[in-house]
Every structure is written in C-alpha cells, then in structure tokens.
ZAKOLMAR-656574 format. One line per field, with one value per atom (N, C-alpha, C): residue number from 1; z, y, x negated; residue in one letter; atom name. Coordinates in steps of 0.02 Angstrom, whole numbers, always signed. Layout:
# ZAKOLMAR-656574
i	[NUM/...]
w	[Z/...]
v	[Y/...]
u	[X/...]
aa	[A/...]
at	[CA/...]
***
This chain:
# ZAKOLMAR-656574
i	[1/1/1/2/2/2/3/3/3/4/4/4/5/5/5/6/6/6/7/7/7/8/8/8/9/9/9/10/10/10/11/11/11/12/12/12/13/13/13/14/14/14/15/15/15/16/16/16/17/17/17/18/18/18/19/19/19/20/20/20/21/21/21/22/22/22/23/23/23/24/24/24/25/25/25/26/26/26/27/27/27/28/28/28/29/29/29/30/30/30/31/31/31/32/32/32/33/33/33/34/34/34/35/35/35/36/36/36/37/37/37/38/38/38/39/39/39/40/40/40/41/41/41/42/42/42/43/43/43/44/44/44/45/45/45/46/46/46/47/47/47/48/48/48/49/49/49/50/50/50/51/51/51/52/52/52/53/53/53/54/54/54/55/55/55/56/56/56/57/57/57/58/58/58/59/59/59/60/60/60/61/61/61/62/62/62/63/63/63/64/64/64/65/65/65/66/66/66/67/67/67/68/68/68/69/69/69/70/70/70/71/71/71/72/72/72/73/73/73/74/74/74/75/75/75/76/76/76/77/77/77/78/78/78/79/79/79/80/80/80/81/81/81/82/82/82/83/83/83/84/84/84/85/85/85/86/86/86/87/87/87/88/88/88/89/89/89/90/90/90/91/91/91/92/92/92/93/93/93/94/94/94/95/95/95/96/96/96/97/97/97/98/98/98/99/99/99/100/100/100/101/101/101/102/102/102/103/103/103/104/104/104/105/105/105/106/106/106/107/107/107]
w	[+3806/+3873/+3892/+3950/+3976/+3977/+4011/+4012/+4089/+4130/+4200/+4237/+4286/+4328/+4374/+4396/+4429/+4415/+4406/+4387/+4426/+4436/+4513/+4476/+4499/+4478/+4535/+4535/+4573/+4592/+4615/+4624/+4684/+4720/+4806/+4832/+4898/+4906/+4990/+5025/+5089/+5127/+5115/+5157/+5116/+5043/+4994/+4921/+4918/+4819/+4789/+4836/+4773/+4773/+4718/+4696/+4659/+4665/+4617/+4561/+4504/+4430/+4393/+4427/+4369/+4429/+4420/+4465/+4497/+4466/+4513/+4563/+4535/+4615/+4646/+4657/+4684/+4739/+4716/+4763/+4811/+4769/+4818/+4876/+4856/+4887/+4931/+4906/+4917/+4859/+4862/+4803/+4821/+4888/+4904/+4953/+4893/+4925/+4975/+5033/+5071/+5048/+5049/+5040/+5061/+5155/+5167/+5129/+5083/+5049/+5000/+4971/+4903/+4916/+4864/+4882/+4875/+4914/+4900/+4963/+4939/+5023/+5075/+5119/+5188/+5153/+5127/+5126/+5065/+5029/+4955/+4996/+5063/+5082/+5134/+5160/+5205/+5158/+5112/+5060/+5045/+5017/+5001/+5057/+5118/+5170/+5168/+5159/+5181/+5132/+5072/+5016/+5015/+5046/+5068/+5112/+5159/+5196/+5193/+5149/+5112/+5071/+5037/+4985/+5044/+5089/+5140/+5143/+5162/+5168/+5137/+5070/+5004/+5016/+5053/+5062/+5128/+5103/+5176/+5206/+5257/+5297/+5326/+5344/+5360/+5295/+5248/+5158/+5130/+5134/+5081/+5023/+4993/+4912/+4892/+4925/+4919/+4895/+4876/+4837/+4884/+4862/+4918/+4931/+5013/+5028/+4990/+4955/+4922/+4873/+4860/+4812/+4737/+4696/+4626/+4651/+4679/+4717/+4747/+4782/+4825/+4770/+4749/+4694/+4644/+4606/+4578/+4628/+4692/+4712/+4708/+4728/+4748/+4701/+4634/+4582/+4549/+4559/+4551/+4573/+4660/+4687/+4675/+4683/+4663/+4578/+4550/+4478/+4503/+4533/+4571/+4600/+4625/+4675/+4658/+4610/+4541/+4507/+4484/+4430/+4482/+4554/+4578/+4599/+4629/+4633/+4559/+4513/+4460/+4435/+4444/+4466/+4517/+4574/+4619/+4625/+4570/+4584/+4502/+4470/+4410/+4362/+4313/+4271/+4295/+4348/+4380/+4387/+4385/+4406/+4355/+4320/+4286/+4342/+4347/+4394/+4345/+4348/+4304/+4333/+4322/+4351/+4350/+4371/+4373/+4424/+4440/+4482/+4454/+4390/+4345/+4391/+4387/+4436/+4378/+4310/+4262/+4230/+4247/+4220/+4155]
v	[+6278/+6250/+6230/+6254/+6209/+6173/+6137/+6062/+6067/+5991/+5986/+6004/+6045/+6072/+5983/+5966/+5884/+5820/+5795/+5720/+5676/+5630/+5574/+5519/+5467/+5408/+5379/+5363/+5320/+5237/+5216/+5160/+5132/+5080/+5057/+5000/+5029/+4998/+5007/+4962/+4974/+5030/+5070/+5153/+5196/+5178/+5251/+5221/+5284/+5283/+5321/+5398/+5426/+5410/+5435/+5428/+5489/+5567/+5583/+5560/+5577/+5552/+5622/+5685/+5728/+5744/+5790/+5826/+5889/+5904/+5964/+5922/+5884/+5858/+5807/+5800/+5769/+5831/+5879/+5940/+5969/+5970/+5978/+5935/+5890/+5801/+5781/+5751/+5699/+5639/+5557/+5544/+5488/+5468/+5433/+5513/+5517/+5590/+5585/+5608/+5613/+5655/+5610/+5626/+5674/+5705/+5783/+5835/+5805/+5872/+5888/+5857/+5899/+5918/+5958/+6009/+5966/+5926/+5885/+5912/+5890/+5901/+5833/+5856/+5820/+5747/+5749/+5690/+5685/+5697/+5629/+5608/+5673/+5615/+5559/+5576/+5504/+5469/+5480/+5410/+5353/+5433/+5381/+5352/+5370/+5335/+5270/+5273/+5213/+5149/+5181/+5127/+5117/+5137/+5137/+5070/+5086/+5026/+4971/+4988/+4928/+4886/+4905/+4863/+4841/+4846/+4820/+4758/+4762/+4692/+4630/+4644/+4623/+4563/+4579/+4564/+4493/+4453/+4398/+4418/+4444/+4455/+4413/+4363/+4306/+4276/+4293/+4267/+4310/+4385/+4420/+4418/+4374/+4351/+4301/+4277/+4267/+4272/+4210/+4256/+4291/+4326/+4370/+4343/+4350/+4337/+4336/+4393/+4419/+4385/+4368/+4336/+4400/+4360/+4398/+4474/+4462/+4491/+4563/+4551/+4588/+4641/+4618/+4643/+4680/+4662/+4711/+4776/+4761/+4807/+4866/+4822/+4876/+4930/+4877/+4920/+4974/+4968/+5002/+5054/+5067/+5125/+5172/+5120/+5161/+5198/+5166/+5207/+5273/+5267/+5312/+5384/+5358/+5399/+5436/+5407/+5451/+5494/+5475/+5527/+5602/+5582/+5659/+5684/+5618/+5661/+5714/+5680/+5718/+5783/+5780/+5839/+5896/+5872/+5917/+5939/+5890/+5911/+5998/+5955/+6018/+5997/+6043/+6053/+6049/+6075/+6087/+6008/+5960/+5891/+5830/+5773/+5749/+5681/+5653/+5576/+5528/+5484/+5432/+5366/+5350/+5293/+5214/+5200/+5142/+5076/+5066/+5029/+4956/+4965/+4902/+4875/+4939/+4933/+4949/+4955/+4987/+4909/+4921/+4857/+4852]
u	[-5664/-5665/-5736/-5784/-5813/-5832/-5901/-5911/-5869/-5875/-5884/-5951/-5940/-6013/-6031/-5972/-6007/-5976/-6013/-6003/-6001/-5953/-5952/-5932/-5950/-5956/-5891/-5834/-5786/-5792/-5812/-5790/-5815/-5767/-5792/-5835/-5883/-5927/-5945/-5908/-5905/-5884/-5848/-5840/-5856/-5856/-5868/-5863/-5811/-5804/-5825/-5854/-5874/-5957/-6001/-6063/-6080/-6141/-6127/-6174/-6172/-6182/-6222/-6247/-6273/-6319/-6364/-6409/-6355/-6324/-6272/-6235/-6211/-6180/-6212/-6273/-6315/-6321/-6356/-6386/-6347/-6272/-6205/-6189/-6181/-6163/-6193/-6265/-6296/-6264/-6306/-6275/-6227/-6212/-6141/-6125/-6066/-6021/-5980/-5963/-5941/-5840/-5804/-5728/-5734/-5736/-5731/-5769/-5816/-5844/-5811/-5765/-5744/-5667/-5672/-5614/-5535/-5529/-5444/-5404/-5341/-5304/-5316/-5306/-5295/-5262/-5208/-5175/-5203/-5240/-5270/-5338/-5380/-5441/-5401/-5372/-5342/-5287/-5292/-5266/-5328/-5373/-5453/-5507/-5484/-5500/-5452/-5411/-5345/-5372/-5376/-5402/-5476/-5513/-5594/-5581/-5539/-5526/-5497/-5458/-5392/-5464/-5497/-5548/-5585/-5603/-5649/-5617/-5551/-5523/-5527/-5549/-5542/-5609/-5647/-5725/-5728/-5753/-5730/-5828/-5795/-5880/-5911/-5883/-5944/-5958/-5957/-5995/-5973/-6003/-5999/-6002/-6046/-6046/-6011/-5949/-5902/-5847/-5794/-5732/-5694/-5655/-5622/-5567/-5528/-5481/-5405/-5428/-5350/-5339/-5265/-5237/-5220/-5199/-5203/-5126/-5102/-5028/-5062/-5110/-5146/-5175/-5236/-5265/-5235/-5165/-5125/-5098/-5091/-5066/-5121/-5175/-5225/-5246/-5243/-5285/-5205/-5158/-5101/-5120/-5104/-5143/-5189/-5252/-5310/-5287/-5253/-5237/-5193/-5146/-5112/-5163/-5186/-5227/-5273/-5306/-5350/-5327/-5267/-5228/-5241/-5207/-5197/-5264/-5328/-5385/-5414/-5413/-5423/-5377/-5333/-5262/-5309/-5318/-5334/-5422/-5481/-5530/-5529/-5509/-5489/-5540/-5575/-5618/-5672/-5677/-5775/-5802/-5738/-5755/-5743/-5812/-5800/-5783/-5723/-5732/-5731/-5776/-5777/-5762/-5706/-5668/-5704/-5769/-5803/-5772/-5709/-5654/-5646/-5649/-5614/-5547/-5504/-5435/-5383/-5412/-5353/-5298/-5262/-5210/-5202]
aa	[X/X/X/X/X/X/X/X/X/X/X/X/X/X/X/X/X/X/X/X/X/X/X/X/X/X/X/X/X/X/X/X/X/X/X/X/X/X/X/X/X/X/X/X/X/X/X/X/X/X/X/X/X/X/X/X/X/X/X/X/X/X/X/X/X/X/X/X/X/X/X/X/X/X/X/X/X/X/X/X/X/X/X/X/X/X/X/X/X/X/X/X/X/X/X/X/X/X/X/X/X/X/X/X/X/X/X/X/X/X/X/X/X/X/X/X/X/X/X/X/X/X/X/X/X/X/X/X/X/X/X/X/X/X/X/X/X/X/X/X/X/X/X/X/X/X/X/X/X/X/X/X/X/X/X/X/X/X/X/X/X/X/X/X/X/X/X/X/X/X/X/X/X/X/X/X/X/X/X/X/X/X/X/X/X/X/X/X/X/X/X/X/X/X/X/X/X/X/X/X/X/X/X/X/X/X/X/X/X/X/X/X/X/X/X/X/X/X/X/X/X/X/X/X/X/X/X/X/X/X/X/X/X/X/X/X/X/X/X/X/X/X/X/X/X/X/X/X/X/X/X/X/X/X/X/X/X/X/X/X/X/X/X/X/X/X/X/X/X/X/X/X/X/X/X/X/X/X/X/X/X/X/X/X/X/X/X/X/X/X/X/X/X/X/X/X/X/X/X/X/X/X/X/X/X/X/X/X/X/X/X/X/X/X/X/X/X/X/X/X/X]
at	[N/CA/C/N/CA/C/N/CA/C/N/CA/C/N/CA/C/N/CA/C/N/CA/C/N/CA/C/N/CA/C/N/CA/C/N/CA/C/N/CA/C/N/CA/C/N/CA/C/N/CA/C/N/CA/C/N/CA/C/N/CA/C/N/CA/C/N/CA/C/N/CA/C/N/CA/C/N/CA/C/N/CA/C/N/CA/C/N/CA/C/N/CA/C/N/CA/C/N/CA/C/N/CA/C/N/CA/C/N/CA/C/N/CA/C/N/CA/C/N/CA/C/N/CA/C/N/CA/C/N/CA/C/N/CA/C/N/CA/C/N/CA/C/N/CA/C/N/CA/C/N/CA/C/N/CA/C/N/CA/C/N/CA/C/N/CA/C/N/CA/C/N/CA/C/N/CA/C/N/CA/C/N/CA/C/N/CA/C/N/CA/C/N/CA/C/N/CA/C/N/CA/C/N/CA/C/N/CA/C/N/CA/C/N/CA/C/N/CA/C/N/CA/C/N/CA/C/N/CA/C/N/CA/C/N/CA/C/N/CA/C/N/CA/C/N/CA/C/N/CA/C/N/CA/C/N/CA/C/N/CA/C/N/CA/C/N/CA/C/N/CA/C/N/CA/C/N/CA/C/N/CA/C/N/CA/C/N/CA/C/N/CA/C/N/CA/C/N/CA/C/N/CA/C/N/CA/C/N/CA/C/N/CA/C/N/CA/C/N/CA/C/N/CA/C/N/CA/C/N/CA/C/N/CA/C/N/CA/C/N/CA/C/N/CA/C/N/CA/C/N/CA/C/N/CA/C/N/CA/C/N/CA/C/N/CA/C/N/CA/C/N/CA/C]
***
C-alpha cells in the first residue's frame, strides 16, 4: 500500500477545519483548505460547514479568550459528531488522504 499523497491537519478555528500538513497539499490547497476543494459529497461539506458553525457558537465573542458558553451537555454532543463526521470524511477522502484528527473531540 502507498503512503498518503496529502496530509491535513483537522481541527476548528473560526470558519475552517481543514489545514494542510505536507507540501503536496499545501500546493493543492493553500494551507487553511477550503471544504469545496476536496473531493467529498455535497452533504459531508454542508455537514462540515454546519459544525464550522456549530463550534463558532462555542466561542463567547465579546471575550474571546474566554470560557465558552456551552455547557459540558453541549460539548459531548459536539465532539460526538465531529467523531461521526470524520469517520465518513476519511471514508470518502480514501488513501490519497492522511486527516489527522487534531479536535481533542475523541471521548
């Protein structure tokens, strides 16, 4: 088998989870990747839009360095998901793609 041709770094930061992580998918990308560029369906990028936005929430914006709004209830859900949602991005990016789950969302 192969290595992976690109490497992305996962995890959220205002309107973006992916990052890439090697010089190939840098050159591809840029290095905050754009969801419409990689090869997923329609409904896993408007999942990862949904949860791009769902973590925004998470953030109290008049004190960003702040604790966050969400209660511990919230936060399980979230990081449930995002576990969810990975499994099938990695399902659907294949072999050509290493995602390295940097979330600290694993239960």
């Amino acid at each position: 088998m192969s290595e992976p041709v690109y490497r992305l770094r996962f995890f959220f930061d205002a309107g973006i989870c992916f990052w890439a992580a090697n010089e190939p998918a840098r050159r591809c990308f840029g290095y905050p990747v754009e969801i419409n560029k990689l090869p997923l369906t329609e409904n896993t990028q408007r999942k990862l839009i949904y949860l791009c936005a769902w973590y925004d929430t998470s953030i109290d914006w008049t004190y960003p360095s702040g604790p966050s709004p969400w209660d511990d209830e919230e936060w399980k859900r979230f990081m449930a998901e995002v576990q969810r949602t990975l499994i099938g991005v990695r399902s659907e990016l294949g072999t050509e793609y290493d995602v390295v789950d940097e979330t600290g969302t694993k239960l």
